[in-house]
C-alpha positions in Angstrom: 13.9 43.1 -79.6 13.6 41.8 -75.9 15.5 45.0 -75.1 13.1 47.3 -76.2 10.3 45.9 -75.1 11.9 45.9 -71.9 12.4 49.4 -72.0 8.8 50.3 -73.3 7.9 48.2 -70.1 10.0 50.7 -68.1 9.1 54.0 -69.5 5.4 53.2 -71.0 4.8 56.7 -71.8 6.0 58.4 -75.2 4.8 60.5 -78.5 3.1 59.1 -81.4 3.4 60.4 -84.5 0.5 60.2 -87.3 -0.8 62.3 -90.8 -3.2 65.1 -90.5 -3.9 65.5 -94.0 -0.3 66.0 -94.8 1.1 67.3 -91.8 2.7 65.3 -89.1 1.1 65.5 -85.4 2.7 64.2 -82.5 0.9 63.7 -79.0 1.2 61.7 -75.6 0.5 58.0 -76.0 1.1 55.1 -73.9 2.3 51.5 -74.5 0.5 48.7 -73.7 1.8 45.2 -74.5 3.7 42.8 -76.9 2.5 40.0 -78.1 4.1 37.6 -80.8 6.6 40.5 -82.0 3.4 43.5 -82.1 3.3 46.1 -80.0 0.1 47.3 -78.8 -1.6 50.8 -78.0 -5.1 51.7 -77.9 -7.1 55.1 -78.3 -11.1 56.2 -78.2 -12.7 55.4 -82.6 -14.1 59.2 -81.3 -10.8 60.6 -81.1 -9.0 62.5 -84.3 -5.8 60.2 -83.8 -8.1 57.3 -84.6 -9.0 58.6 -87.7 -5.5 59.3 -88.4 -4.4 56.1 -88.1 -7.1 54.3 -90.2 -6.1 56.8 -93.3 -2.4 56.6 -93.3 -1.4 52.9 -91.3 2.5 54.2 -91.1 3.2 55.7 -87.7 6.4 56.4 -85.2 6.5 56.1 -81.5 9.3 57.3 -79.5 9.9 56.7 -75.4 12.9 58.2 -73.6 14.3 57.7 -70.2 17.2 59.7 -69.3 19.2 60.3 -72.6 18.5 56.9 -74.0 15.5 56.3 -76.3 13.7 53.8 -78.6 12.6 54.7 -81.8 9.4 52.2 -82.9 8.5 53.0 -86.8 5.9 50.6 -88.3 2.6 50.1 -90.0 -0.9 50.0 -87.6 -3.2 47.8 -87.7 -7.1 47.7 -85.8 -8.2 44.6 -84.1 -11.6 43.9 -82.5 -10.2 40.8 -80.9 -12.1 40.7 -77.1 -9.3 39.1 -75.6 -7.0 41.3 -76.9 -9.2 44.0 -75.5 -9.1 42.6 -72.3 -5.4 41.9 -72.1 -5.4 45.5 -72.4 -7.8 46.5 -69.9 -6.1 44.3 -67.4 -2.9 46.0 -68.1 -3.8 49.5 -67.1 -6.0 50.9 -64.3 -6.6 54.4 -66.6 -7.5 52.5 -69.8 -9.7 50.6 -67.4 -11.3 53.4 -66.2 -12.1 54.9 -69.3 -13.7 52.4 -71.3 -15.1 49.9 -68.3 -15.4 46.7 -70.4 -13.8 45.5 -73.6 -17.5 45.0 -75.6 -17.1 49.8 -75.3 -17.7 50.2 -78.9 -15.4 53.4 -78.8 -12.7 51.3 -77.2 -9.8 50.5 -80.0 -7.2 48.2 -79.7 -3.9 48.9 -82.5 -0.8 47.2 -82.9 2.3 48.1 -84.7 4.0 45.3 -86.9 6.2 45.4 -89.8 8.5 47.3 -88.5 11.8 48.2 -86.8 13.1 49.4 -83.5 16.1 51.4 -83.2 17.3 51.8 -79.4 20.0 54.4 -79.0 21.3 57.3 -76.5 23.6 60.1 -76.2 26.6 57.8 -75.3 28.1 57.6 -78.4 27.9 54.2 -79.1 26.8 53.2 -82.1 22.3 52.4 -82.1 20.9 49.3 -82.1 18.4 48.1 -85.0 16.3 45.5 -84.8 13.6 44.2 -87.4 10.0 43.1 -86.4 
């Protein structure tokens, strides 16, 4: 797993995938951190995505660099852990500037556990799997 969160570190930036009712949406997110095998992201409660999330948990988040990628498919879950929050807010100047202070009642932390990883490119070789 050190592998891909390694590679999350280097390219941050990827799609998540939710439910709308049914029908998939995909859109721009960013990773944030691990911490003790979760994966963290976090998003505005005002935004549709959020909603999303809290009615259907299951998600997938893809990152690419080159023509390798990793694959993260998991269940969310909220937290309204402060130092959590501020982990985050530390982490990035943009999430920072958006929501100012982790006590922003709109600011929402998620993490993605129960889950697996699968790292793989166009090289032919054979992806790697890994459980979390």
């Amino acid at each position: 797993m050190r592998d891909v969160i390694e590679f999350l570190k280097e390219s941050p930036v990827g799609a998540l995938a939710t439910l709308d009712g049914g029908r998939a949406r995909v859109r721009p997110f960013q990773f944030m951190l691990e911490e003790a095998g979760a994966l963290w992201f976090c998003t505005s409660s005002q935004k549709k995505v959020y909603s999303q999330l809290k009615a259907s948990s299951e998600v997938e988040f893809l990152a690419s660099k080159g023509t390798a990628w990793a694959r993260i498919s998991g269940e969310v879950s909220f937290s309204d852990d402060l130092a959590m929050k501020e982990r985050i807010l530390a982490s990035s100047d943009l999430v920072r500037s958006r929501y100012l202070e982790a006590s922003n009642p709109v600011f929402a932390v998620f993490k993605i556990e129960h889950g697996t990883a699968v790292m793989a490119d166009f090289s032919g070789r054979p992806p790697r799997t890994y459980a979390f």
